[in-house]
N, C-alpha and C positions, 0 to 999 in steps of 0.2 A: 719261209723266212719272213715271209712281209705279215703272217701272223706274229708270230716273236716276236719282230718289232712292237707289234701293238700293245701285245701284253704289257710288255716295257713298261709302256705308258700309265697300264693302270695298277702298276705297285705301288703299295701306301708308302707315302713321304713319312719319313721318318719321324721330321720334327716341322709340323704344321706353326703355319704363323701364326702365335696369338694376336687374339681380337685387342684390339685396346679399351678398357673400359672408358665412357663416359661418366660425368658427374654434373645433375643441376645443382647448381645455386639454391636454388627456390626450397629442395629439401633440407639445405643445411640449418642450422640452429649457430649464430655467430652474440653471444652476450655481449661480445667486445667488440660489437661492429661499432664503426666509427657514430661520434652524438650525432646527433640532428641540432642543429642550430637553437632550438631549446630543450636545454635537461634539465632535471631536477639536481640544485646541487648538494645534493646526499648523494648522488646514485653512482659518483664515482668512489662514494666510502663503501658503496655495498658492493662495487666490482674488485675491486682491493681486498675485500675480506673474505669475499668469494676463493682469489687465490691463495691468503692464509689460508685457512681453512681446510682449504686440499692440501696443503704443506704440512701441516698437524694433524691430518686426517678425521678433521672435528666432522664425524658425521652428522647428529642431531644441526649443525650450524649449518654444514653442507647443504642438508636437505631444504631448509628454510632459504636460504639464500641461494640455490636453484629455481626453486616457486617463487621467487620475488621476481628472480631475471627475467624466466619463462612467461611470467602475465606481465611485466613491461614489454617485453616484446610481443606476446596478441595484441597487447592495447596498441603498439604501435602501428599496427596493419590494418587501425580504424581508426572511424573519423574522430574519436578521442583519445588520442596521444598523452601519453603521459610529461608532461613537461615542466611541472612547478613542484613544489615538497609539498604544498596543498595537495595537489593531486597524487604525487607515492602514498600520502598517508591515508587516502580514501583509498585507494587501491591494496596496503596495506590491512587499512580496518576489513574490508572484504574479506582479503584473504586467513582472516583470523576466524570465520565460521567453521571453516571447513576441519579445523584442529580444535576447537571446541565440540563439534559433533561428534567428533570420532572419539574425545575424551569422556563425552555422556556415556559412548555407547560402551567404552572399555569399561569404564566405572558400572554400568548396568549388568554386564556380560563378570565383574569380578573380577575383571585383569586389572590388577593394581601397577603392572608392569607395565601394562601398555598407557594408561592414566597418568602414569608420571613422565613417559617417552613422550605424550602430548603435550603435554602440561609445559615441559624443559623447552619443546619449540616454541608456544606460544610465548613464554619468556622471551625467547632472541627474538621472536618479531615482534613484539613490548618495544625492547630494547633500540629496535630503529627503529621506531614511531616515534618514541623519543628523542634521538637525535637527529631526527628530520627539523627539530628546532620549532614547530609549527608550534601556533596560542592552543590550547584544546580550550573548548566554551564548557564550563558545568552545566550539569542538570539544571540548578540554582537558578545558573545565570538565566539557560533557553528558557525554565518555567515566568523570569520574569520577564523577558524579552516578548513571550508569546500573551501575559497576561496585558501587558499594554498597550500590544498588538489588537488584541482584543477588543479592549475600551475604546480603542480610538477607532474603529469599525461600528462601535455602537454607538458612539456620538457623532459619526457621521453618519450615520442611517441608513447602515450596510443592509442589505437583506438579507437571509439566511444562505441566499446562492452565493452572493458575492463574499459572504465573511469569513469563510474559509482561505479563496483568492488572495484577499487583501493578506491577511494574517502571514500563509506561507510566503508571499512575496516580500514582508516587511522582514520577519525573520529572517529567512535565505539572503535577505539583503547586507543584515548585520551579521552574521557568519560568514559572509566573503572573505576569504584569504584568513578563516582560522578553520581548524581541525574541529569535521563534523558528527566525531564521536555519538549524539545524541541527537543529530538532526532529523534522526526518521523517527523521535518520538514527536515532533512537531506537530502532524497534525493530527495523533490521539491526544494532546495538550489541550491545542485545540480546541477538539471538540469537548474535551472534557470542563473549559471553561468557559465553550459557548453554550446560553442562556439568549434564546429573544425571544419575544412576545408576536402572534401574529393575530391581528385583527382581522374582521373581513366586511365588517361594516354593520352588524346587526345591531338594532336599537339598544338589545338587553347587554351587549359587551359593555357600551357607555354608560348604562343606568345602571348595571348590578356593578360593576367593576372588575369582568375578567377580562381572557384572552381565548378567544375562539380556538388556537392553538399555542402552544409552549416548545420551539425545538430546545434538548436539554444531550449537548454529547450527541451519539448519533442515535437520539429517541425523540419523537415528534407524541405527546399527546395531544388530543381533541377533546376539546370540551362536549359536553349532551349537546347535541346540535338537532332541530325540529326542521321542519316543513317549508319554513318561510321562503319567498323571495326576498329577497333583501333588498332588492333593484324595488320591489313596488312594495315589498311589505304586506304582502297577499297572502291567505294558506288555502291550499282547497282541503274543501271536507270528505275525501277520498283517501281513505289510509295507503294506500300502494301507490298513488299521485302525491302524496306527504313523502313518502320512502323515499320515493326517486329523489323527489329535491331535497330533500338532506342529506342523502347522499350527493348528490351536484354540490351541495354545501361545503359537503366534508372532503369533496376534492379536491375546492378549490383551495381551499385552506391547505391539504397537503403538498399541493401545490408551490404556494408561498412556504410553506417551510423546506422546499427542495426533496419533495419524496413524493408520496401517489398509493393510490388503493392498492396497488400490487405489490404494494413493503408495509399492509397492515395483517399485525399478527395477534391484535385483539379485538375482539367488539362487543360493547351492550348493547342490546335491546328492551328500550324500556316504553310497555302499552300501559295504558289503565283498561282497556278490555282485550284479554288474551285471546277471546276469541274470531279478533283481528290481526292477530300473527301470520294464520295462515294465509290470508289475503294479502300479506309483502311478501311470501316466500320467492315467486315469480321472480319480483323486482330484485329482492337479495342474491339468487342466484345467478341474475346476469352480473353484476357489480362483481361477488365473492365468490362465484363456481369454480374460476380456475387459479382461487386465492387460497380457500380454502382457512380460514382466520379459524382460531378459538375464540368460541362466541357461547353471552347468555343470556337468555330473552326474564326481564325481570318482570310482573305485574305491578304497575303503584302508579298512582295517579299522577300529574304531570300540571304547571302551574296555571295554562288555560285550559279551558273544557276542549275549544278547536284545536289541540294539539291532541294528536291521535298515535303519537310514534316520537321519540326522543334515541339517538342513535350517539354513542360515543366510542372510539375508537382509541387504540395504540397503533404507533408503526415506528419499524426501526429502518432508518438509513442502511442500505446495501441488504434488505431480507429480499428482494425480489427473488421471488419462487421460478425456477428455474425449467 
């Protein structure tokens, strides 16, 4: 009997207690969570249309105006919040790559279906870029904002380091608080209309009337540059002791224009006796070994007799060989 009882015990309950589920917070997804003390005030007309939209069942609107909520709410979970219509519509212009890619790619692939299904979003988020109400700056305007940004970097006697600095901080200054549609052409502007001269003190800069280097956009040439010290005005009569210091020349000068031997990707070589080439190759390959420049050693005489090596180079801003 005192077995049967036990048994008893272990017959299955007929109807076991469900478990009650949990739920975190932190997983859900809430678009209409309460503002934050500053919102953008568009961003209650895109919560609004948000629920048209499901009411009409506008898909193509649908979707756009999910990806608008969904990156206001990442951006809010960092240290830059979205909080002004300056700011929806930089976060807007962003979000308008990602439906231009996809429309190259439909348009390349021959789907004219899927090309126009992009195309129709990128419209509705046109459509609230524009009623964020925000100034947009033309092309027009940033290329003349950046041209006298410019000039006034050159008339104060920016260096090639600093005139970039100055430029983006003067522009970016006068775009505050308008739509920056064109603002990352800024510093290919830029460079495209910076032009400076860099001396380095050689006697023949002042007598002939050049410039030891020219930065032009993001291209630095060198003028032929020889042997000399410039500090004593000295040459040795040692073709490989000529090399090196024009090379030490042609540094420093890359230097002042904000670049370096390791972002040159031409060079002449010019002897009046070739066969004195061989005697810099030494010195050439510690400078260019792990440079690697296109280069060409030219024969022709050179305008003092002590000048045994004349060296001129190209280099572009950002080629450093990796």
């Amino acid at each position: 009997m005192a077995a049967l009882r036990c048994l008893r015990w272990l017959r299955p309950v007929a109807n076991p207690p469900r478990a009650i589920p949990t739920f975190s917070t932190a997983s859900l997804r809430f678009y209409s969570a309460e503002a934050s003390p500053k919102t953008p005030k568009s961003l209650p007309l895109i919560k609004n249309d948000l629920k048209s939209a499901m009411r009409a069942k506008d898909a193509p609107r649908l979707a756009v105006l999910r990806n608008i909520l969904s990156a206001n709410l990442n951006a809010s979970k960092t240290s830059s919040p979205v909080q002004t219509d300056v700011q929806l519509v930089a976060l807007l212009r962003k979000l308008r790559k990602p439906y231009e890619d996809a429309a190259a790619e439909a348009e390349a692939a021959g789907r004219s279906d899927l090309v126009e299904k992009e195309r129709q979003q990128l419209d509705i988020l046109d459509g609230y870029i524009q009623a964020c109400g925000v100034e947009t700056v033309a092309k027009s305007e940033l290329e003349a904002m950046v041209q006298k940004a410019v000039d006034a970097a050159k008339a104060a006697q920016a260096g090639p380091k600093e005139v970039m600095g100055k430029v983006m901080g003067a522009v970016m200054g006068q775009l505050e608080g308008k739509d920056r549609k064109h603002a990352s052409q800024s510093k290919h502007l830029t460079q495209s209309l910076q032009r400076i001269n860099v001396n380095t003190g050689s006697a023949f800069e002042a007598k002939i009337g050049y410039s030891r280097a020219v930065v032009t956009g993001d291209w630095v040439l060198v003028s032929g540059t020889t042997g000399y010290d410039y500090k004593t005005g000295e040459i040795s009569p040692d073709v490989a002791e000529q090399t090196q210091q024009t090379l030490e020349n042609i540094a420093a000068a890359l230097e002042q224009a904000g670049s370096s031997i390791k972002e040159v990707v031409r060079v002449h070589y010019i002897l009046p006796d070739r066969d004195d080439f061989p005697k810099t190759w030494e010195v050439l390959k510690k400078w260019f070994g792990d440079v690697g420049p296109a280069a060409t050693m030219v024969q022709s005489g050179l305008m003092k007799d002590e000048m045994k090596i004349e060296i001129e180079v190209t280099a572009r801003k950002g080629a450093v060989v990796a």
